[in-house]
N, C-alpha and C positions, 0 to 999 in steps of 0.2 A: 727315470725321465724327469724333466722338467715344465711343471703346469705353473698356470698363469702364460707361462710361453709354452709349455703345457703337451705333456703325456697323456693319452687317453687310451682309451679301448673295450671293447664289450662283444661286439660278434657272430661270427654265422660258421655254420656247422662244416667239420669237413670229411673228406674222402679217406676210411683208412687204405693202407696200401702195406701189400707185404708182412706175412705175419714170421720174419727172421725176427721178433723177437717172443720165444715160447714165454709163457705167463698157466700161473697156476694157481688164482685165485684163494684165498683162504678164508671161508665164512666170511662173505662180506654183508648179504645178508643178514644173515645171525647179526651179526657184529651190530651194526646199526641197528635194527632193533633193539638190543638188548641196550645199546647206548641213549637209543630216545629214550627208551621205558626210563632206565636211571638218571635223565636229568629231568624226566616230566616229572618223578617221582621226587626228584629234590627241589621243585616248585617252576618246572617249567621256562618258559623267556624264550629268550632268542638262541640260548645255547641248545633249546631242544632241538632245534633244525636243524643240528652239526653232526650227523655222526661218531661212530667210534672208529677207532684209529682200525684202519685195512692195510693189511701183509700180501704183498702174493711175491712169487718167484717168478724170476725172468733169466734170458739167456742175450749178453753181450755178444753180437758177431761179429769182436772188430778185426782189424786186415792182420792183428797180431794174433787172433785164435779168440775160441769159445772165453766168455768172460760170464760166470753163474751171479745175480745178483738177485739183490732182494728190495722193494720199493716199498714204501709205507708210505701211507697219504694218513695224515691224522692233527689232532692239536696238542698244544701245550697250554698247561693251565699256569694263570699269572694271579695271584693273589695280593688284596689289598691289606691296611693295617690292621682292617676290623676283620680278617682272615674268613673273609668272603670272597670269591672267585668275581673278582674283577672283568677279566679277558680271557680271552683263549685264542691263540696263535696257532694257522695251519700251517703244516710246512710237508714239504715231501722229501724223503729222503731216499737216496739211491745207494747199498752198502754193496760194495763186491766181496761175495765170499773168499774163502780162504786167502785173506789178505799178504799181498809182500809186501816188506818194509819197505817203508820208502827210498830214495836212493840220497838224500840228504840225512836220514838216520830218522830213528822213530818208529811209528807204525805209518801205513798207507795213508797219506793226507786226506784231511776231512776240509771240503770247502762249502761255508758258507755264505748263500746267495741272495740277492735283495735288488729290488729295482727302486725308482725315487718319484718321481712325482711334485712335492711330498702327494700320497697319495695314490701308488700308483703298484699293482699288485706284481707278480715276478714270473708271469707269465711270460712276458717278453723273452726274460732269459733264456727261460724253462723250455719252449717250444721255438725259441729262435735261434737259440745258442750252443748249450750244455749239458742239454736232456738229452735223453736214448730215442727221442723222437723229436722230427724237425717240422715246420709246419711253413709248405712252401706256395706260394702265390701262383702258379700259373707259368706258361712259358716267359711270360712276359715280365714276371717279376712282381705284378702290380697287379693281381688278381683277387679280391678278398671275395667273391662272388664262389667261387666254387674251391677253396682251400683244400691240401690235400694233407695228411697227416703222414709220415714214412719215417722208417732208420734212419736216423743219425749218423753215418760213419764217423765222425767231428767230434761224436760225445766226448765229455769231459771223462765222464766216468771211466775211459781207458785208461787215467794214469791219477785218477781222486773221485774220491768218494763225495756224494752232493746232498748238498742238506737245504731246500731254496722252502726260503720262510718269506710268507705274507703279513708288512707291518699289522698292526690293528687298524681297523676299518676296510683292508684290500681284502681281494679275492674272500673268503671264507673265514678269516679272522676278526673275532666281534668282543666288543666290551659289552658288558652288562647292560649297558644303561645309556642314553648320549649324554649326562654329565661326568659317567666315569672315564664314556672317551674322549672328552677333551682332556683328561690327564694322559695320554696318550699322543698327544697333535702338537705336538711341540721337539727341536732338535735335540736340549738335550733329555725330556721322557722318552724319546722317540727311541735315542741311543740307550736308557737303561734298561728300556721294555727284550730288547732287542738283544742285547746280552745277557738278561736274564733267562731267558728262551735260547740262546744257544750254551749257557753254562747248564740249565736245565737237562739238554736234549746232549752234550755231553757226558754228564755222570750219571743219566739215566743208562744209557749206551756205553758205559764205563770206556771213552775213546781218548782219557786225556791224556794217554801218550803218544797220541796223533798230531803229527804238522796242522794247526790252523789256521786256513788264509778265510780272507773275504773277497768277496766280487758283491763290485755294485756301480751297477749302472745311472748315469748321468745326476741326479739328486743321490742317487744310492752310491756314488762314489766317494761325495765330502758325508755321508750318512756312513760308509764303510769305517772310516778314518775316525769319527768318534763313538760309534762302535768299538772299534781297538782297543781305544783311553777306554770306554767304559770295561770294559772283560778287565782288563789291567786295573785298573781301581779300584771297579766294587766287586768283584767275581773272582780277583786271583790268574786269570788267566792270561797269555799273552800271545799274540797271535804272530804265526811265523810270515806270515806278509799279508800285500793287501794291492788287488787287480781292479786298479780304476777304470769304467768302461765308458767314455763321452762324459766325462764327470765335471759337476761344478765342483770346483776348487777353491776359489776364490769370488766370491757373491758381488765385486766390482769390476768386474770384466763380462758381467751380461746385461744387456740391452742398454749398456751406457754409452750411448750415439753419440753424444758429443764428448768426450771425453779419449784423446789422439792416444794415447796407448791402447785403447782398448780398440779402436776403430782398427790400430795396426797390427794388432795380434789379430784380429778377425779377415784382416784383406787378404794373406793367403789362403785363407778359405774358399772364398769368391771367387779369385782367380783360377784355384781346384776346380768349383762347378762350373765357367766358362769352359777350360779347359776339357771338359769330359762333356760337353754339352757339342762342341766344335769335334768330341773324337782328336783330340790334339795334345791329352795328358802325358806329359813326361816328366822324369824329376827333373832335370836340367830346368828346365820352363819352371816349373814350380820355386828351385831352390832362387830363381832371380828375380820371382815374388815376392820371395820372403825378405833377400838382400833390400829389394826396394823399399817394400811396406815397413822396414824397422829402420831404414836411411833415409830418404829423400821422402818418403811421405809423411813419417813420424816428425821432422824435421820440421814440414811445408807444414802439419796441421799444428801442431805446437805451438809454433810462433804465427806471427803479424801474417794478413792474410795474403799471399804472395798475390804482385800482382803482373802485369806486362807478360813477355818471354818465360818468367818462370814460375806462373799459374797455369799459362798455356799447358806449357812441358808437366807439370804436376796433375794438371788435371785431365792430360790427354792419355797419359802413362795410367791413371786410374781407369778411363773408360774402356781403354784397349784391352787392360787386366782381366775387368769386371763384365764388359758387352753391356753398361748403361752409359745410356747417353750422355755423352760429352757435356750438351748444354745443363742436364738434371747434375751432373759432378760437382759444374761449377756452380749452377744453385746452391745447390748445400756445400760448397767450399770442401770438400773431398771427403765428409762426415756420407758415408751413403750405409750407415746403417737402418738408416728408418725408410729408405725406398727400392732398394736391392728388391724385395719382394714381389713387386708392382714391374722393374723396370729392366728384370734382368734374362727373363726369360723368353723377350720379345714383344711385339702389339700383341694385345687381348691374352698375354697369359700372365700367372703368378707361379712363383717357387718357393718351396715350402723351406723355413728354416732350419728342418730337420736333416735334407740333403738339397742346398740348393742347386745342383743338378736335377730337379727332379722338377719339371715344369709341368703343370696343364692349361685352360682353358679358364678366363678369370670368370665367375658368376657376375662380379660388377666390376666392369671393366670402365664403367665411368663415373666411377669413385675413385677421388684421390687419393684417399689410405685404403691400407688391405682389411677387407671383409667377407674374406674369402673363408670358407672353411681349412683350416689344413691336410694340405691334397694326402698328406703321408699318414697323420696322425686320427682326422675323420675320416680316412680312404680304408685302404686294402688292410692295413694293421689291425683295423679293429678284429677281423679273425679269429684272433689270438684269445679272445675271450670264450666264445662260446665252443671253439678250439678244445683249449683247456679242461672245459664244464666235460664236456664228452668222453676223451681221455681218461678221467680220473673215474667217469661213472663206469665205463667200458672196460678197460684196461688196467686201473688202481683198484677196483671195489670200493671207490667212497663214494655215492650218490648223497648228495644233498638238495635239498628242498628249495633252500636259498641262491638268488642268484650269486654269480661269480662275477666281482664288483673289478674292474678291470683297473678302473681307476675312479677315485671319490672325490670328486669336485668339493664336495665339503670339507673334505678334512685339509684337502688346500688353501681352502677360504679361511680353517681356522688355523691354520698352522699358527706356530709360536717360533718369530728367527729372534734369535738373541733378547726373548722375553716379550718381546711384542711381533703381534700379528700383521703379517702380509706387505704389502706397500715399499717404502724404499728400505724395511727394516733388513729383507734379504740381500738387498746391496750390501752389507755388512758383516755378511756370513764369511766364513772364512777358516779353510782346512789346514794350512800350512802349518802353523804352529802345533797342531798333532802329528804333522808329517812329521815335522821335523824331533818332537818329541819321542816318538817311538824309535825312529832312528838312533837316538839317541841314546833311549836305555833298553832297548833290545838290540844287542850286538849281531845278531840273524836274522834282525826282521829286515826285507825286499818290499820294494814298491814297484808295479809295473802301470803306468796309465796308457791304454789305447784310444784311439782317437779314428772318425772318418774324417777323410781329408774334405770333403765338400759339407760337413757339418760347420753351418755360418752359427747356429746357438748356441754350444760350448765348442767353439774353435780350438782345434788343437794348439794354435799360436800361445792362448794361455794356459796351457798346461808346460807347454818347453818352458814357459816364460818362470815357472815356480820350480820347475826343475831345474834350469838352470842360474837359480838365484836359490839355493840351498847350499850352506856349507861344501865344500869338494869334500872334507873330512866324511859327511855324511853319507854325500850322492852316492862317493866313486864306488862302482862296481854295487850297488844295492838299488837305486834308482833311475829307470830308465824308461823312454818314451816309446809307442808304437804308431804308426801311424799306416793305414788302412785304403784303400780305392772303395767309396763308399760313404755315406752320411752319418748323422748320428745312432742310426744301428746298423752301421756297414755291416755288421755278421747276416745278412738277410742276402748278402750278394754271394757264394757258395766260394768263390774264390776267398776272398777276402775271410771266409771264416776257417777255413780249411789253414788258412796263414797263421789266421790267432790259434785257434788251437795247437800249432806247434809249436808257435813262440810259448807259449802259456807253458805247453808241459817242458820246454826246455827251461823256462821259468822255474818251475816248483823244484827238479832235476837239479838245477845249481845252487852249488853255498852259497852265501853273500860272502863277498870278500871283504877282510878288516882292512 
């Protein structure tokens, strides 16, 4: 996720349902105790509150037959130069027994999972996505009041083994100290910590002749990508792809409202959430949004500000798209990224930038900028947090003491973009040139980015827009886009996730072609 424009979540407890998956506990108890005792005993802190790493066994029921695996909730220890325990990084992993090789060669692929923020723990994935349990809202889709926890049939784990780790400061993973985790709060510590924990949690698991991809969702997708460089540099390893999910890619294509390419890779967005708001979504309609928004709007906001007949036609073409008012269009001269929120989802309501499809009831409806809480992101999501907590004590054997930090507003606030903190410095962030690097000297490595089509915050427009401005040498047959009915976590709509997952595994399943 992305804060400041901003991922959040923390939570309320939910309903289990269904015990098709058997679980067999292994001294979790024991375990944790014996883990406080030996970190009180090595002087205590905040790592006492962590437990010791919990095993238990489970049983996959997917539509392909019984699948025996094994989950471990636990950390990994990061040391500093004065080889003292710095941090510790939780992660959970999901291995299936008796592994078949892959079907591109190797052992059974190992994928490692990460969400963004910066700041923001991997819960989302974990019980939204790719875990063996799903954590679903209510009929209505938008229920965080009574969450209910169930099987997964979608798990990743039918065709890769899942390894979803918590940067330093999320969910369960803590530095020593808060001046040793600002060495942690920055892209590229962010990227060593991070490789260092999965080359780690690799040769501990002796798994390196395992296919290794990444997934990382919206910050965690340009976080995936120097990741990569870093395993490849400092760690020797090379990852065989990498599944971008709503990902910032390029740090000059978010919230830069005036700025006509950006506005135009974001207007088919808009016109998606009208579209599914009206019950009126098709691709046809869509693809003659996108024809417009990259011709005749790009065009009209670029140059001199059109005026007579063909402001009229430019800016009525916009309203019709968008369902904001005509008169607001031509105010801001067809820039409607800064009032879409306010203007799009009818009187008295706002729509959140996460799916703007997704309207409610404005709290201050007579204010002129948004003050709104984020209907999606302070709403029904938050869930996910205390979701999680429950899960892992219930069902993982790891109880901890400490809450489950969903997302850490401070380590957003300190983040470090290209050496300096916060401000226009993340306009400057920028994943391409890893893209396009790993392409380059890994002749197997795949790139897949997925996208919802009504996500207006990292719009899918700018992810086509960096795929199709990559080498053909590179792209062809190794680089390709997905796009979703759904927001920036379309996998929350059961259609749309049930889709990614089979794109995904037909994904891992193919070579890359030279």
């Amino acid at each position: 996720m992305i804060t400041s424009l901003a991922v959040v979540l923390a939570l309320s407890a939910p309903v289990l349902s269904g015990p098709a998956w058997a679980q067999q506990p292994r001294g979790g108890d024991e375990n944790r105790e014996r883990g406080r005792q030996t970190e009180q005993g090595a002087g205590g802190g905040i790592f006492s509150l962590i437990p010791a790493d919990s095993t238990t066994e489970h049983v996959f029921n997917s539509p392909s037959g019984d699948l025996p695996y094994t989950a471990t909730a636990g950390t990994l220890d990061l040391f500093g130069q004065d080889g003292n325990r710095s941090a510790k990084i939780f992660y959970t992993a999901y291995i299936a027994k008796n592994r078949a090789p892959s079907a591109s060669g190797g052992g059974r692929p190992l994928t490692f999972a990460f969400n963004g923020g910066p700041g923001a723990a991997s819960a989302y994935l974990h019980l939204g996505l790719v875990g063996p349990k799903i954590l679903e809202f209510g009929a209505s889709g938008d229920n965080g009041t009574t969450p209910r926890l169930k099987d997964n049939p979608e798990s990743w784990l039918a065709f890769t083994d899942l390894v979803l780790i918590d940067p330093v400061g999320t969910g369960w993973s803590r530095a020593a100290s808060n001046d040793a985790a600002g060495g942690y709060y920055g892209v590229r510590q962010d990227a060593d910590s991070l490789s260092k924990a999965i080359a780690l949690y690799v040769q501990k698991n002796n798994r390196l002749d395992a296919p290794k991809y990444l997934l990382g969702e919206s910050y965690g997708g340009f976080r995936a990508a120097k990741v990569a460089v870093s395993l490849k540099n400092s760690q020797g390893m090379l990852a065989s792809g990498i599944i971008m999910l709503s990902p910032l890619v390029e740090g000059r294509f978010l919230a830069n409202s005036d700025d006509p390419l950006s506005a135009a890779l974001q207007l088919p967005s808009l016109a998606a959430a009208e579209m599914e708001r009206r019950n009126q979504f098709t691709p046809e309609k869509l693809a003659d949004a996108e024809r417009f928004a990259i011709g005749d709007y790009l065009v009209g906001l670029a140059g001199p500000s059109p005026t007579g007949q063909a402001a009229d036609t430019l800016y009525g073409r916009v309203s019709e798209l968008t369902g904001i008012p005509k008169d607001i269009v031509v105010r801001t001269r067809g820039f409607v990224g800064d009032v879409y929120a306010k203007q799009m989802g009818g009187p008295g309501k706002i729509v959140s930038p996460y799916d703007a499809a997704y309207a409610v009831p404005d709290a201050y409806p007579e204010d002129a900028v948004t003050r709104n809480d984020d209907p999606i992101l302070e709403g029904y999501t938050r869930a996910y947090g205390a979701a999680f907590a429950a899960y892992a004590r219930n069902e993982l054997g790891f109880a901890s003491e400490m809450t489950y930090s969903l997302l850490n507003e401070e380590v957003n606030r300190r983040w470090e973009w290209n050496g300096s903190r916060g401000g226009d410095s993340r306009s400057l962030a920028s994943a391409s040139t890893d893209i396009r690097d790993l392409l380059s000297v890994i002749p197997s490595f795949k790139l897949m980015i997925a996208h919802g089509y009504s996500d207006a915050l990292t719009p899918y427009g700018a992810s086509r827009y960096v795929i199709d401005h990559l080498p053909p040498e590179l792209a062809s047959g190794r680089a390709e886009l997905k796009v979703y009915r759904g927001g920036h976590m379309f996998y929350i709509k059961p259609d749309s996730r049930r889709s990614f997952a089979g794109d995904v595994r037909a994904f891992y399943e193919a070579k890359a072609t030279d």
